[in-house]
C-alpha positions in Angstrom: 3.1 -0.9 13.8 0.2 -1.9 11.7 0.8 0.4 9.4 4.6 0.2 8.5 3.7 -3.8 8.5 0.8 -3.3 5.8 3.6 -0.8 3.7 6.5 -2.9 4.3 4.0 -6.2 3.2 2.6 -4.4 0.4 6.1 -3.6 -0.9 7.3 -7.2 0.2 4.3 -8.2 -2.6 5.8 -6.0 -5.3 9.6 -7.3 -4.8 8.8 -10.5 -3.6 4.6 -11.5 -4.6 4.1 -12.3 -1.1 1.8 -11.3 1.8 -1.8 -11.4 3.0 -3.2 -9.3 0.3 -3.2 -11.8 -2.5 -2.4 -15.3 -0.5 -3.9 -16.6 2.2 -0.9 -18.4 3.6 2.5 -17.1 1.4 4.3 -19.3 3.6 3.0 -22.8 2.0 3.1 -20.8 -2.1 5.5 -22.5 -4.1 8.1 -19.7 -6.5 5.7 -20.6 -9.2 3.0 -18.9 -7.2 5.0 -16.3 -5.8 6.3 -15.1 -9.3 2.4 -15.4 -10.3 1.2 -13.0 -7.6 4.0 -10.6 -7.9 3.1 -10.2 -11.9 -0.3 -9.9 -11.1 0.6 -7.6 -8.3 3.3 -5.3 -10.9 0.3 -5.3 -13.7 -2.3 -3.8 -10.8 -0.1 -1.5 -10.5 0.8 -0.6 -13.5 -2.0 1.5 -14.3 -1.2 3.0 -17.7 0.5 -0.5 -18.7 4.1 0.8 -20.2 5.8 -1.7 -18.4 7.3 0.4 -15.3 5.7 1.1 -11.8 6.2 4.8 -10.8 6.4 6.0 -7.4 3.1 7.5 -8.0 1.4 4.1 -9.4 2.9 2.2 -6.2 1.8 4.9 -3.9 -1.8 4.5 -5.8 -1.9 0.8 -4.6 -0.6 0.9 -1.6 -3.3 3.7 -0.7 -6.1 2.1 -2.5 -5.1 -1.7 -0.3 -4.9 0.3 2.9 -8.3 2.2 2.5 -10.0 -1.3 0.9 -8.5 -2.6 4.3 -9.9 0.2 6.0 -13.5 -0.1 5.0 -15.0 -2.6 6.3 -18.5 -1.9 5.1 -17.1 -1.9 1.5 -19.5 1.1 1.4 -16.9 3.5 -0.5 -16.3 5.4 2.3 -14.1 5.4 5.9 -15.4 6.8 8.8 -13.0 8.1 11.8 -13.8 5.5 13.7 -12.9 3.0 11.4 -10.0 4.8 10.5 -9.1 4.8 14.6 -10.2 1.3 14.4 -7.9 -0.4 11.5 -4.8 2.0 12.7 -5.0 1.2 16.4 -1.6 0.2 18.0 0.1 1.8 15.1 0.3 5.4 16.1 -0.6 7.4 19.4 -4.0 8.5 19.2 -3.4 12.3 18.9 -1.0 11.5 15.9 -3.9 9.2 14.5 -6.0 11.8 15.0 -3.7 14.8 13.3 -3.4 12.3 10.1 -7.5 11.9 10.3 -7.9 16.2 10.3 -5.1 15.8 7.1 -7.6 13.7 4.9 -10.7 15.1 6.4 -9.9 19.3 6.1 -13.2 19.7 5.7 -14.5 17.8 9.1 -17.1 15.7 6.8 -16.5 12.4 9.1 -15.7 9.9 6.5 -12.6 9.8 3.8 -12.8 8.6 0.5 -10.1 6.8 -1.5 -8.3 10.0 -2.5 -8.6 11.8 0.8 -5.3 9.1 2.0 -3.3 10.8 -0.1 -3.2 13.9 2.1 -1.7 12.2 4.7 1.5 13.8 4.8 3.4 11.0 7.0 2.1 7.9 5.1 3.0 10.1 1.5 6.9 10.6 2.8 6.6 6.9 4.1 5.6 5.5 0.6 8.5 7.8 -1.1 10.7 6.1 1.0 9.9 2.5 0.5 9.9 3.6 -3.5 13.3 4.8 -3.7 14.3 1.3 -1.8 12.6 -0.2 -4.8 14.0 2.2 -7.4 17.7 0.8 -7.1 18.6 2.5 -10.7 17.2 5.6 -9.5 15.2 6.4 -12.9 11.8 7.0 -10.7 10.1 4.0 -11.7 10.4 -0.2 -11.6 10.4 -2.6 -14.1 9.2 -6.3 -13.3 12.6 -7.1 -14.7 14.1 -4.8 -11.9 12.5 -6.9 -8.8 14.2 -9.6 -7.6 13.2 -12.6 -8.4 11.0 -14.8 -5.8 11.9 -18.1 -4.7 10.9 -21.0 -2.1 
């Protein structure tokens, strides 16, 4: 499923600094790289900069790569159709279409960047690749926390 593989690759970046997001081909990075990416990745999520990545801050990336992803146009907006588009294969169509009527209540066609959040499946889905994150179980991440990356 597109979808889990863009959650599960976005979180792969976090523990790991891998995927398509930041590398073009993670396969050929060296650790050097790898580490490189997944500080770059921890700091871009990191938005208030204390040092730890809270559920909400990962869920905040994830979303915001998904919807970048998403809009193809770069226009600020998603329409459905791009929404059906970039999630085809991941979902049945009436399920796509249920999470569409979650960010779009108000029927206006497109979704912005915050609308993603009201997806209620993708919101549980994201609290559940946190707490796989969150070993300690303080509700949050420290770089120091994430296992270090290697070849």
């Amino acid at each position: 499923m597109k979808k889990n593989l863009l959650l599960s690759s976005l979180a792969a970046l976090l523990v790991a600094g891998l995927g398509t997001t930041l590398a073009a081909d993670p396969a050929s990075s060296t650790a050097a790289e790898k580490a490189a990416q997944q500080k770059k990745l921890f700091a871009e999520a990191d938005t208030n900069h204390d040092g730890k990545v809270t559920e909400r801050e990962f869920a905040l990336l994830v979303l915001r790569v998904q919807f970048n992803n998403a809009d193809g146009n770069k226009d600020g907006k998603v329409t459905k159709a791009d929404y059906m588009t970039n999630m085809a294969g991941t979902a049945d169509a009436a399920t796509l279409d249920r999470e569409w009527k979650a960010m779009d209540p108000e029927g206006k066609g497109y979704i912005v960047a915050a609308d993603m959040a009201r997806d209620p499946v993708a919101m549980n889905d994201l609290r559940q690749r946190f707490k796989k994150l969150d070993k300690t179980g303080q509700g949050y991440v420290t770089l120091a926390n994430l296992p270090k990356v290697s070849h």
